[in-house]
Phi, psi and omega in degrees: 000126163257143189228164189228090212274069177302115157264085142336260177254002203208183118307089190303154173286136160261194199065159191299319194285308216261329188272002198273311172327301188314297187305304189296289187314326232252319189269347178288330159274353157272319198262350188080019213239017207236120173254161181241062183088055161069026198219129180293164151288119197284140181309010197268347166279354176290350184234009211276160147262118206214152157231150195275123190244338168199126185261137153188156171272109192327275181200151167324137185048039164228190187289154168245149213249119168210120227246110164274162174252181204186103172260170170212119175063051188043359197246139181290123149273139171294134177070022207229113189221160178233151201231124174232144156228137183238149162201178229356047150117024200230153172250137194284309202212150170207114197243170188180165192231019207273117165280115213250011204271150180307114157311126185287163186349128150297018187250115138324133185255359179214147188295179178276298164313324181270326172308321205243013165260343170271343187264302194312290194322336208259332183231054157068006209229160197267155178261119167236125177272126169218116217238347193218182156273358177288322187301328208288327169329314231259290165343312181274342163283349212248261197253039192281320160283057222213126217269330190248043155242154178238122173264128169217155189285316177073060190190147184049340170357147194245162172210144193193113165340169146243123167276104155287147161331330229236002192108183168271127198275167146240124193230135186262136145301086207237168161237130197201154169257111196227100166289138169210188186321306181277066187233156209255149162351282176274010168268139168293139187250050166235141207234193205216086210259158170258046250229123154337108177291001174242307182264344205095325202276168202270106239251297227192118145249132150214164198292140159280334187280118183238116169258165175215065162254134187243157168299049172178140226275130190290138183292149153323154161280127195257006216283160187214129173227102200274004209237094154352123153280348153321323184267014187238351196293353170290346185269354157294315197300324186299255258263343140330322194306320202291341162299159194239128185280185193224192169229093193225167167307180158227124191240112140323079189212210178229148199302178192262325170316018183236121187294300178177199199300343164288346200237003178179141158312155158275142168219136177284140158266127209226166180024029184294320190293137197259134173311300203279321171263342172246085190270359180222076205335182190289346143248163182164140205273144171227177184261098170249130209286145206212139173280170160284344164291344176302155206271009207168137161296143193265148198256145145327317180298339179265184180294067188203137187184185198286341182219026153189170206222130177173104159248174146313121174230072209298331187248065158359064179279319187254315148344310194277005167284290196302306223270316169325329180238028165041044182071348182277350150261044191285344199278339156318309187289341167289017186272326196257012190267165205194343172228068152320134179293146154258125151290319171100178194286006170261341176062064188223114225212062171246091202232114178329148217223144184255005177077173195274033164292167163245028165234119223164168160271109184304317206289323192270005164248034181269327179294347186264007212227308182284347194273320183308316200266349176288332196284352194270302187278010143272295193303343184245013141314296188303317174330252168349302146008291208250017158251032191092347183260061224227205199263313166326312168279280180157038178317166213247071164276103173304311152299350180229192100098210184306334218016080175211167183236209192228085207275129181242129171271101176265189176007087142245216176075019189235029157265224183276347190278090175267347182277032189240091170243134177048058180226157170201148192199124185260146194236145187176142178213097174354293217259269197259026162177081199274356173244109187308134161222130162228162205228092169280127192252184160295114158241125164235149195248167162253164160298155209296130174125305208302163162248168169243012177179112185269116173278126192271309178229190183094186188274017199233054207250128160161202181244167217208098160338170176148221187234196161178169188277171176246027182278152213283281214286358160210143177260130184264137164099351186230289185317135176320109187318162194235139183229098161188254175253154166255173184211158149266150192270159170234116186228017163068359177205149180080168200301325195241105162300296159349318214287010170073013190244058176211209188255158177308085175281339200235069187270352168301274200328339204251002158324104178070359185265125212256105202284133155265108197246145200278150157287138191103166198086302203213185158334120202286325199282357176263341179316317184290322214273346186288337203255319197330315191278011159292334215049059166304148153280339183224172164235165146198129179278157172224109202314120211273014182192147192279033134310141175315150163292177165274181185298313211225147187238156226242106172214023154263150181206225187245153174071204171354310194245080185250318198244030162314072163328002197207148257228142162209141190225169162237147191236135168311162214283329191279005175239348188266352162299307186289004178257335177270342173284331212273348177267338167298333174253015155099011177236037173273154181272157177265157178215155165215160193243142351270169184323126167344317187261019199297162141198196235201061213248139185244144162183177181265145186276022181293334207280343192264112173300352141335278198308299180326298189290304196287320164307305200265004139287311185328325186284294144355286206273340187285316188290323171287337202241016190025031163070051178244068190249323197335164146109176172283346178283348208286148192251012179300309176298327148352282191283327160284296314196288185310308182283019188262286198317301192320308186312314230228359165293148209242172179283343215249331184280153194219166227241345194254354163325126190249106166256167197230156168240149171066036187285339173259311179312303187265056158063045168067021174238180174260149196262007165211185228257335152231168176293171167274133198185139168277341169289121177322305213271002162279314169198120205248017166261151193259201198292300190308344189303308154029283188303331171292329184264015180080163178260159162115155191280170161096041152270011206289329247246314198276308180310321163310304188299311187297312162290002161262340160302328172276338189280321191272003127321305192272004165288279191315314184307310162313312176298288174318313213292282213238017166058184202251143206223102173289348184290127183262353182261037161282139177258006209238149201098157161272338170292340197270327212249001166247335147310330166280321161278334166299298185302318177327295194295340152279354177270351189281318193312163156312187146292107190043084187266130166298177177307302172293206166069306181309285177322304196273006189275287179320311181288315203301303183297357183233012153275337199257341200273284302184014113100029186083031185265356206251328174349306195280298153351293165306306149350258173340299173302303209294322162321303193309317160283345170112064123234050182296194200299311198291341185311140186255146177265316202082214181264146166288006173265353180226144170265001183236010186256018161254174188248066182335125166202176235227340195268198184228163169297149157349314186247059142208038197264303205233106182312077175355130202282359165276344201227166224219122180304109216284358182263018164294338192244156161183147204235132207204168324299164181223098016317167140204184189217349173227288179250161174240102184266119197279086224253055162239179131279358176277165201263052170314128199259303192204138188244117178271122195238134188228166201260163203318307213265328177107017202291107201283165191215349176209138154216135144263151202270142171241121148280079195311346172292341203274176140273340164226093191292157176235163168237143179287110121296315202304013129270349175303144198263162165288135193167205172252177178190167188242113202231120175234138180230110199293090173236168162343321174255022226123219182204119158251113189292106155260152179274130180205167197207081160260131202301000000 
């Protein structure tokens, strides 16, 4: 066997223990002699070529965890790793993606510029290198809105196997930004391509860029909470005490366990900072690229430290880099940030606040914007730490760990790239942007109540929901409403004449006329320059399909509509039909834009720790997951979307609890398509939903929302089991301990994994954490959505080719004839501290609590009339316990901790 130990991506661990896992993995692929759920391992790996790519010890007494690469010819095939966890010398589990077949020449026959001068030639599109800011100056005068260019850097490039149908390619790894028609507006079109080092052709894309704008219209807010948080605030005082102080900042912010200023006041924070995970605390000056307009030299004192970086961008100076350039300089634009919050030499980061408004000006609250998301993106650094995400793992450290830190972008979007609104976005790649940046942007809503479009006269006479735009230069909601006749655009080609994206035959009719242009094909901005030389007074788009609109819809651009000056909206499908019938039979109506009541309410989304939490996993899963997320199954939204929820549960929630994500950002409404809820008949979507959302991209967002319902199914199971635990660097809780599998369990997984591939990733992890006890549970959630034993994945690359199902395996089929199905029960608070309450409908008679050692220590009498029973703790010493509750129909066991 030959190995190759290449730090790839990580630092291998040294020492005896960590090198003996190797050693264990390295002869279980030489020799076969290891079985793996029962199955010998086919000899075909005795010849495999490897780099070691990441080592680490899971947690005490549990497998230690390790992930290879699969070289040829010295050279990395891309994306093709194999994952083991050993423990007492054994290997538990082990998945891989490893292509064993002949590789073609290690000689590139063409440079990384000529592959990719060959691919631009091969689909038509002009190449432009812009490697600095003078190339990006020069761009932006030229062709920046020019839709048929690929922006490439020419820099860093990779040379890499490829797996292909056909064997293994030699292929260069690139980074390029390639905008086209189907690109969704506010999304950055920069991916991380793949292109025959022989041929040109394109091999392979996926977005470096994870956003979070999502395609829909904000819900009224549904989150529902049945339980007082008051009455639960005891369970939170023991674990202060556990903190440890530091000689650290005071910070003003809303805690991090918190969505945000709707759900807790700003508080000053104190010792927030962790010794053991920020061993070189959270400030510290580092040499970081800084613009020169800064007002004061950076400081220790500032937002600035060993695991972030997080300023301001008020004049959107740096904002107006990543999005101009379509993300390929963004790592240039951290030249241009400038305004780090300052504490001063007490490191005291106490700044006016807006409070739980959602309306406001962002600029006059940003220092107060930045200290929040720097105390966020430490804390839930320090968080992560003690789940596996630590320097071992490649945490995300200037000085340890990945060794890049974590730049955070605040108020930003307020320069000339003004169509980049009601965003958020981490930009991160293993391989080619290896230092996280994420970008908080101005989110605006309109106000409750408010249309973007009054139908004046006729039988469709009122007012009408939608969208509207974001050019600069008319203010909605301040500027005069447009009032006057509609017209339809005509442009005489292609299958849809309406959609405006060829030139304008019928440019009389659109004179002084408020143009109705159909949606889809192409760009909202080549639609304005086609109708521009009419002079319309207003547009309105019309939405082709009964997907929801976005918030905001993105039509300012460069040239011609640079300066759009008149109101533009978009209308939904069922009304913009009836508005296109009503000019065929000769009754259309005036209307005006945007509606007589429009308003606006704005503010920044630096403030939803939600948003936050969700971003800076993104990066997380991408470092864990060796940015291997592809395909249409992919779950990377998924997985923020769960650790945003997992971080921010209160002692108080309960499984049937309706949360919404991103409720201050998107103005109190929800940001996915049902709240998060175990309840059905609240949100009854399964596996099969898959199928409602279709095959094609820019879907990451809905496919995403569908893995986090099943993980916080297998959350709440975990939760009921072993109760709520507020310590979050804790391993101990069901919050703490599905929060562990879920990060394992993406390091366990195969390479760009489907849904089953997930699921089995997570039982592999709670065979190696958890000694498999958790299995039937785990189980249990995931049936409950439609992914049981039987369920089929297909390939992971399609959302419609799996096979929903519902059942369990053969040994979780059947409840011991003693116990009673717990998810009939459910106990609450857990922790606790005086009393315990028994939330069922079964006819529980007497409850017994018994202590580790098995020892009983309590029985009490139930008054079986109630619904809601209590059990006495207050003589119970602090610890775990064993809670058994005797009924008619049996016994049910809970794990239960009182503080």
């Amino acid at each position: 066997m030959r190995k190759n130990y290449i730090l790839l991506l990580a630092l291998v661990a040294s020492g005896l223990h960590a090198q003996s896992s190797v050693q264990v993995v390295d002869s279980y692929l030489k020799n076969q002699t290891v079985d793996v759920n029962n199955k010998k391992a086919s000899s075909q790996f005795s010849n495999l070529e490897y780099a070691v790519v990441n080592e680490n010890v899971i947690g005490d007494n549990v497998a230690d965890y390790v992930k290879i690469q699969q070289v040829v010819n010295n050279i990395p095939v891309y994306q093709s790793f194999g994952t083991f966890q050993v423990k007492d010398k054994k290997v538990l589990s082990f998945n891989n993606n490893f292509k064993l077949d002949n590789a073609n020449s290690p000689k590139a026959g063409l440079t990384a510029k000529q592959a990719m001068e060959k691919y631009a030639g091969k689909v038509a599109k002009k190449l432009v290198v812009v490697k600095d800011l003078e190339n990006y100056k020069h761009y932006s005068q030229t062709s920046k809105s020019d839709n048929n260019s690929i922006l490439f850097a020419d820099k860093d490039e990779l040379l890499n196997y490829y797996q292909s149908e056909n064997g293994l390619k030699l292929a260069w790894i690139m980074l390029a930004a390639m905008p086209d028609v189907n690109s969704k507006a506010e999304k950055i079109p920069l991916y991380e391509v793949v292109i025959d080092a022989n041929t040109g052709d394109l091999l392979s894309r996926a977005s470096v860029v994870s956003d979070c704008s999502f395609d829909a219209v904000a819900r009224k807010n549904n989150t529902v909470i049945k339980n007082n948080p008051e009455d639960y605030k005891w369970i939170y005082d023991g674990y202060k005490e556990s903190s440890v102080a530091s000689n650290s900042g005071t910070y003003r912010v809303i805690p991090a366990n918190y969505e945000s200023p709707l759900k807790h006041s700003f508080e000053l924070v104190t010792n927030a900072d962790d010794p053991v995970a920020s061993k070189e605390g959270w400030h510290k000056l580092l040499n970081v690229p800084r613009s020169a307009q800064a007002p004061m030299p950076l400081t220790a004192y500032h937002t600035v430290g060993n695991n972030a970086r997080v300023s301001s961008d008020t004049d959107g100076t740096a904002s107006d880099l990543i999005i101009g350039s379509n993300g390929l300089l963004a790592d240039l634009a951290l030249g241009q940030l400038k305004e780090e919050a300052y504490g001063g030499e007490n490191l005291l980061f106490d700044f006016p606040n807006p409070g739980a408004s959602i309306n406001y000006n962002p600029v006059a609250y940003a220092n107060a914007s930045t200290t929040q998301m720097f105390y966020s993106i430490n804390s839930i650094h320090d968080i992560l730490h003690y789940h596996g995400f630590n320097p071992k793992a490649g945490s995300f450290q200037a000085n340890s760990g990945e060794g890049f830190h974590t730049t955070g972008i605040t108020v930003a979007g307020l320069g000339e790239e003004h169509r980049t609104i009601n965003n958020a976005f981490m930009i991160y790649n293993i391989r080619l942007f290896k230092a996280p940046i994420t970008c908080f942007f101005t989110f605006e809503t309109t106000k409750e109540g408010a249309g973007v479009f009054d139908i004046n006269t006729g039988i469709y006479q009122g007012t009408y929901h939608g969208s509207y735009g974001n050019n600069s230069a008319y203010n909605y909601g301040v500027d005069p409403v447009v009032t006057g006749d509609i017209a339809l655009l005509d442009d005489g080609t292609g299958a849809n004449v309406h959609d405006g994206c060829e030139p304008v035959i019928n440019g009389a009719a659109l004179q002084d006329k408020i143009v109705l242009i159909d949606r889809g094909n192409c760009l909202f901005n080549d639609k304005i320059v086609n109708v521009l030389p009419y002079h319309p007074k207003g547009i309105v788009f019309l939405n082709n399909s009964t997907n929801p609109l976005p918030l905001s819809i993105a039509v300012e651009g460069t040239g011609d509509n640079s300066n759009l000056n008149f109101p533009a909206v978009a209308i939904e499908l069922d009304i913009a039909n009836k508005l296109k019938q009503s000019i065929v039979d000769g009754t259309a109506p005036q209307v005006t834009l945007p509606s007589e009541e429009f308003g606006i309410n704005k503010r920044d989304s630096g403030f939803d720790s939600q948003v936050i939490l969700h971003e800076y996993t993104h990066a997380v899963s991408g470092r864990i997951t060796g940015s291997a997320m592809g395909g249409e199954e992919g779950m990377n939204e998924g997985w923020s979307d769960y650790v945003a929820l997992n971080l921010t549960q209160q002692a108080n929630q309960v499984d049937t609890d309706q949360i919404d994500m991103g409720s201050y950002a998107f103005g109190g409404g929800g940001l996915r398509v049902k709240p998060y809820t175990t309840d059905m008949s609240v949100n009854p979507h399964t596996y099969d939903y898959l199928k409602v959302i279709g095959p094609g991209e820019n879907l990451e967002h809905p496919t995403g929302y569908l893995w986090a319902v099943m993980l916080w199914e297998m959350h709440w199971k975990f939760v009921n089991k072993y109760g709520f635990n507020p310590d979050h660097k804790s391993n101990q809780g069901g919050n703490n301990m599905a929060l562990d599998l879920v990060l394992q369990g993406q390091k366990m997984q195969v390479p760009n994994p489907g849904f089953v591939e997930g699921r089995d990733a997570i039982l592999q992890a709670d065979q190696a954490m958890f000694n498999g006890d958790n299995k039937c549970i785990i189980w249990e959630a995931f049936a409950k959505r439609g992914l049981g034993f039987s369920a089929k994945q297909g390939t992971s690359a399609s959302r419609i080719d799996g096979t929903e199902a519902f059942d369990l395996p053969e040994d979780c089929k059947v409840l011991s004839s003693n116990e009673v199905n717990t998810s009939n029960i459910s106990i609450y608070p857990n922790p606790a501290k005086d009393v315990v309450y028994v939330m069922t409908n079964e006819n529980v008679l007497k409850a017994e609590i018994f202590d580790m050692l098995g020892n009983l220590v309590s029985s009490q009498t139930i008054n079986a009339s109630l619904q809601k029973r209590s059990v006495d703790t207050s003589n119970l010493t602090k610890g775990v316990y064993i809670l058994k509750l005797h009924s008619t129909e049996g016994v049910v066991t809970k794990k239960i901790i009182k503080n």
